[in-house]
N, C-alpha and C positions, 0 to 999 in steps of 0.2 A: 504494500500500500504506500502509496506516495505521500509526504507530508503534507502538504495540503489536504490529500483525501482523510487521513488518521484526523488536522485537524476536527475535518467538518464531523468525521462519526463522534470523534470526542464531545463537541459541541453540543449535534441532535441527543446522545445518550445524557447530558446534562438535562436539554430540557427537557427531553421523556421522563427523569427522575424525577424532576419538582412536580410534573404533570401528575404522576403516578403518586406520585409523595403526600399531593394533598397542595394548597397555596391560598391566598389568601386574597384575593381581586380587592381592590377601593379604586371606585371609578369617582374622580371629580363629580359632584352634582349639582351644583348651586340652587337656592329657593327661587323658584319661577317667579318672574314679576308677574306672572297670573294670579299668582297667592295672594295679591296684594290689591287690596279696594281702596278705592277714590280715593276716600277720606285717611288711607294709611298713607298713598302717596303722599299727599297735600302733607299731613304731616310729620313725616320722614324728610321730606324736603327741608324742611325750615329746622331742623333740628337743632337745638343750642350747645350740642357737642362737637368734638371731631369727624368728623367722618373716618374711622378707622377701619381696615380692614387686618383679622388675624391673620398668621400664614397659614399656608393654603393646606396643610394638615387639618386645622378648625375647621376650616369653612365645610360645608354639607356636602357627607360621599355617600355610595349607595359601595356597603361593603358584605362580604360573606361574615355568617357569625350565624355561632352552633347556640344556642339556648335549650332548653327546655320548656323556657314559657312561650305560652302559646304568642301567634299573630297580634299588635294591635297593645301589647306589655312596653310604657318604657325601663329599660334598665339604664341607670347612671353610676358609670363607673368613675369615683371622686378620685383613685388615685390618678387615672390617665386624663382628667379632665372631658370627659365624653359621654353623651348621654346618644342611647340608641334606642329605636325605636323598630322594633320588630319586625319581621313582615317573612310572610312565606317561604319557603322552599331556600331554608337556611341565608335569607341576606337582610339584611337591617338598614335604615338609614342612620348614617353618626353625624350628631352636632357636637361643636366647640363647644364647653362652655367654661362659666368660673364656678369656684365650688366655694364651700366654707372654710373660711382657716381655722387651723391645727386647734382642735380643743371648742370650735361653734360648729361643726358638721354634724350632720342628724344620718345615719345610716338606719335603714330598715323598711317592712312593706306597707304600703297605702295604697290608695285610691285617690284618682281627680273627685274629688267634691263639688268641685264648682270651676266655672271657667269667667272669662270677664275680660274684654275687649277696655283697650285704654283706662285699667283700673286709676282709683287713686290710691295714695299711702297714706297709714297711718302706724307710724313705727311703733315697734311692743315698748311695755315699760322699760324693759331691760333693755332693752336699744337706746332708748333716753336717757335712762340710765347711765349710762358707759359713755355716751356721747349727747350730752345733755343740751348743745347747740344746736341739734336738729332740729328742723322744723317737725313742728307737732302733726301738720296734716299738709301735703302736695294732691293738687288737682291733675286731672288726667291729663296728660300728653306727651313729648319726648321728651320733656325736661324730667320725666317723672321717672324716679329710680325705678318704678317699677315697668314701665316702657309699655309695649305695644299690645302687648298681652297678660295675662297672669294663668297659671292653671293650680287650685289651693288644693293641696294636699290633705286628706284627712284619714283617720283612720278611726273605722268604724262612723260615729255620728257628731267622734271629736276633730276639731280641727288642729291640725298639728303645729300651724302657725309656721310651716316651711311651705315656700310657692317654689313652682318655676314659673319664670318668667322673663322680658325681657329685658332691656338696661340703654341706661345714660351714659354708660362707661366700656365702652366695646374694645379698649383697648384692654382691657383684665380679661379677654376670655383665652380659656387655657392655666389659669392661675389661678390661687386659694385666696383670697383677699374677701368673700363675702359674711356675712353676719351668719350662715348658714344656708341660705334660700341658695336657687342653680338659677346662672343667667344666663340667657343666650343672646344672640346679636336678632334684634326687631324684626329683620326679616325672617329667622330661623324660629324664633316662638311661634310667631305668625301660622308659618309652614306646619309645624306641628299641633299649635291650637286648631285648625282647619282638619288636622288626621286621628283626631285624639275626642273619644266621646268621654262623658260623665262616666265615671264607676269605672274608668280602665286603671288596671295595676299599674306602681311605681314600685320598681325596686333600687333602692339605693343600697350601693357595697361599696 
């Protein structure tokens, strides 16, 4: 066999073995601006932050991923910063997001309780607490820490007081800096608020 020809079977035998071995697809897939109504453009537009975009790891990929829970489950995985949302025949979609830091994360299972388009805030005591300069109450829109979306958490008929939701600060996704709550970038809540009914499972690890 000629060297050239040994390369190329060396080659094809490499990729027959990742083939055969198993591998793990993440296809780029950014949130459609279909996702997005009138009144999100109008105000996404005017935004009073940076416009930042994470690197292109965060932003929304349509990847393989084995679970056991069924279709329609999110799971948010806080050490790698990602939150996936399930879907058939072993593939998932993963968002960026930011999680809680070391010692305010809430690991464990619930349910969407509630959902809510451009909520407003109103931080807990213990948020005031600790950061007593907060404003006590923000009205809906992208100024609002709580951003474009909210989905509240509860378990069983209590509310656990952990949201996901969107954010004023897009440059922290991928990082632990939150009070505990998971943020994603406005577009990506969005996306997900729109694929996500009342009563679906959250598992946080």
């Amino acid at each position: 066999m000629t060297m050239p020809a040994r390369k190329s079977a060396v080659l094809i035998a490499a990729i027959l073995g990742l083939a055969l071995g198993g591998c793990v697809i993440e296809t780029l897939d950014p949130t459609p601006e279909s996702a997005l109504k009138p009144r999100d453009r109008k105000l996404l537009a005017s935004a009073p932050y940076l416009q930042h975009k994470p690197s292109e790891d965060f932003l929304r990929h349509v990847v393989t991923y084995t679970s056991k829970e069924k279709p329609g489950t999110i799971i948010i995985d806080t050490d790698k910063k990602f939150l996936f949302l399930v879907q058939a025949e072993g593939k998932a979609f993963r968002y960026g997001v930011t999680v809680g830091e070391e010692g305010m994360d809430w690991k464990g299972t619930a349910q969407v309780g509630r959902k809510v388009e451009w909520p407003d805030w109103v931080p807990t005591a213990d948020l005031l607490k600790r950061i007593p300069e907060l404003p006590k109450y923000v009205s809906p829109g992208p100024h609002n820490p709580m951003g474009a979306r909210a989905l509240y958490l509860y378990q069983g008929n209590k509310d656990t007081l952990f949201r996901i939701h969107g954010t004023n600060q897009p440059e922290y996704i991928g990082q632990a800096i939150s009070s505990g709550c998971i943020r994603m970038l406005n577009e990506d809540v969005i996306d997900l608020f729109n694929r996500v009914p009342i009563g679906a499972k959250v598992v946080v690890i």
